[in-house]
C-alpha positions in Angstrom: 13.1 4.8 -12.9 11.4 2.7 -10.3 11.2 4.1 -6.7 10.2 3.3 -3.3 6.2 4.4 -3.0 5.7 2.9 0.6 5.9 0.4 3.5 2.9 -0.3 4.9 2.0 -1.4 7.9 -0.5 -3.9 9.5 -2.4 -1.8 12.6 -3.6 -3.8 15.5 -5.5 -0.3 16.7 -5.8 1.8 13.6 -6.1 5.3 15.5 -3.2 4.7 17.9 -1.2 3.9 15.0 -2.3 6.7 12.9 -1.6 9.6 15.8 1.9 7.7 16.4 2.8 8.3 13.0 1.1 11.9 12.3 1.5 13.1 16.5 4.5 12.0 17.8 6.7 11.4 14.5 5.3 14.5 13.1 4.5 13.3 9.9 2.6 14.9 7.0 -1.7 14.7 7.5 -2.9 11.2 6.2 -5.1 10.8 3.2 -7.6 8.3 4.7 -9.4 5.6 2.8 -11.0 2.1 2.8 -10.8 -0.4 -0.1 -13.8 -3.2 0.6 -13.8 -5.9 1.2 -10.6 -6.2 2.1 -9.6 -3.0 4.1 -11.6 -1.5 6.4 -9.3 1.5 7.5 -6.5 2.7 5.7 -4.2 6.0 5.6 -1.1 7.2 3.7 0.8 9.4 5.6 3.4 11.5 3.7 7.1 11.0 4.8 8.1 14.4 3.0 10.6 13.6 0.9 7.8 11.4 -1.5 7.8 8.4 -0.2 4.9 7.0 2.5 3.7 4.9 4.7 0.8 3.3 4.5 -1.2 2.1 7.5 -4.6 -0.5 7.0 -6.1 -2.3 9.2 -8.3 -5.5 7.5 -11.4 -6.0 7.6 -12.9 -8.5 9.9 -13.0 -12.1 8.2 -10.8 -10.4 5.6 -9.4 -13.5 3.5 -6.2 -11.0 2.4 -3.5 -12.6 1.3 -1.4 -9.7 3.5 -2.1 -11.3 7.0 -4.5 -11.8 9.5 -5.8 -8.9 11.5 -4.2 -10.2 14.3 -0.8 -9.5 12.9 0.8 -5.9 13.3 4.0 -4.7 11.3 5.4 -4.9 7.9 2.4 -6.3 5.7 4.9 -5.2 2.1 7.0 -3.5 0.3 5.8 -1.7 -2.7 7.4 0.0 -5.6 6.0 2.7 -8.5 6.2 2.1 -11.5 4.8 3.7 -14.8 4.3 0.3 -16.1 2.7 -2.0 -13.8 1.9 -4.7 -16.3 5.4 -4.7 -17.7 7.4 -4.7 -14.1 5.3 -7.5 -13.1 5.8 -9.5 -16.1 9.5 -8.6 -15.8 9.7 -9.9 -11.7 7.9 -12.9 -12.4 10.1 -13.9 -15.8 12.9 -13.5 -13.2 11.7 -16.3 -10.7 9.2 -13.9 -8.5 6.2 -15.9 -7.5 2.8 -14.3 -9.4 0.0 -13.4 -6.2 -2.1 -11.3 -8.1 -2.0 -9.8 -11.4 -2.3 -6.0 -12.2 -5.8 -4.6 -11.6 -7.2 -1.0 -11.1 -9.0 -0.7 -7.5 -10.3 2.3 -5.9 -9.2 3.5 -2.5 -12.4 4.9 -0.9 -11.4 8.1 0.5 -12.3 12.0 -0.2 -12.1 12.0 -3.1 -11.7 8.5 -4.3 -8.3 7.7 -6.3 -8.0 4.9 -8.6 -4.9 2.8 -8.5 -3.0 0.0 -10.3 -1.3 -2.4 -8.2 0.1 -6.1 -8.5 1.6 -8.6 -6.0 4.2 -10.9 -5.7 6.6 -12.8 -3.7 10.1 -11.9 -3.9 13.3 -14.5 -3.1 12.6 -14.4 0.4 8.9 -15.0 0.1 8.6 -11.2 1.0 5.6 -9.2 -0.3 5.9 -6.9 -2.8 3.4 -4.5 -4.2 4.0 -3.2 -7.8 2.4 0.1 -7.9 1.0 2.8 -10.0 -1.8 6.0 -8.9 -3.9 6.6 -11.4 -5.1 9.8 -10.3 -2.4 11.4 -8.1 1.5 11.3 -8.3 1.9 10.0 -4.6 4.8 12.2 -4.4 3.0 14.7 -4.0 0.6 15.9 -0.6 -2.9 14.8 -1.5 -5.1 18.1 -1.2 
């Protein structure tokens, strides 16, 4: 069954944002990565109960289809799935407009994980990341 992975969330200062989340919310310690040349900074903080937020801050002259850097809050929404090709394929059949098809990227932290993501706009024109780690069950505290 499909489930929420994470919201993540356009920084305007990456390390105020980070200590927010991790200091004063007391949330989980962040698994830290980068995924050129799009993201410069990135975390995912664990919620505890298996869900995250994720917190990136672009790249300078980033051409992201998320935002400028300019632009803090809510960049998407994105949900796991086992099947990334197949839930994309599904959303779009249903009227979802295609961003980006499934690919395999690495997020550049210690160590490195690989993961399977896809983008779309939903009804509303929100984005929506379709999700799948390759190397780590995201519900689970990275070690």
């Amino acid at each position: 069954m499909p489930r929420l992975h994470h919201v993540a969330l356009r920084a305007r200062d990456f390390d105020r944002s980070v200590r927010f989340y991790t200091e004063a919310l007391g949330l989980g310690e962040p698994y830290l990565w980068n995924a050129p040349p799009y993201v410069s900074q990135a975390a995912f903080i664990p919620t505890g109960e298996g869900g995250w937020i994720e917190i990136f801050a672009l790249a300078p002259g980033s051409e992201s289809p998320a935002a400028d850097e300019e632009q803090g809050g809510m960049a998407h929404l994105a949900i796991a799935y086992d099947d990334v090709q197949a839930a994309f394929d599904r959303v779009v059949a249903a009227g979802a407009t295609a961003l980006e098809p499934p690919s395999t990227r690495t997020l550049h932290g210690d160590p490195p994980k690989q993961a399977t993501l896809a983008f779309v706009l939903g009804p509303d024109n929100e984005l929506i990341e379709i999700y799948r780690n390759d190397d780590l069950p995201f519900g689970e505290e990275p070690a």
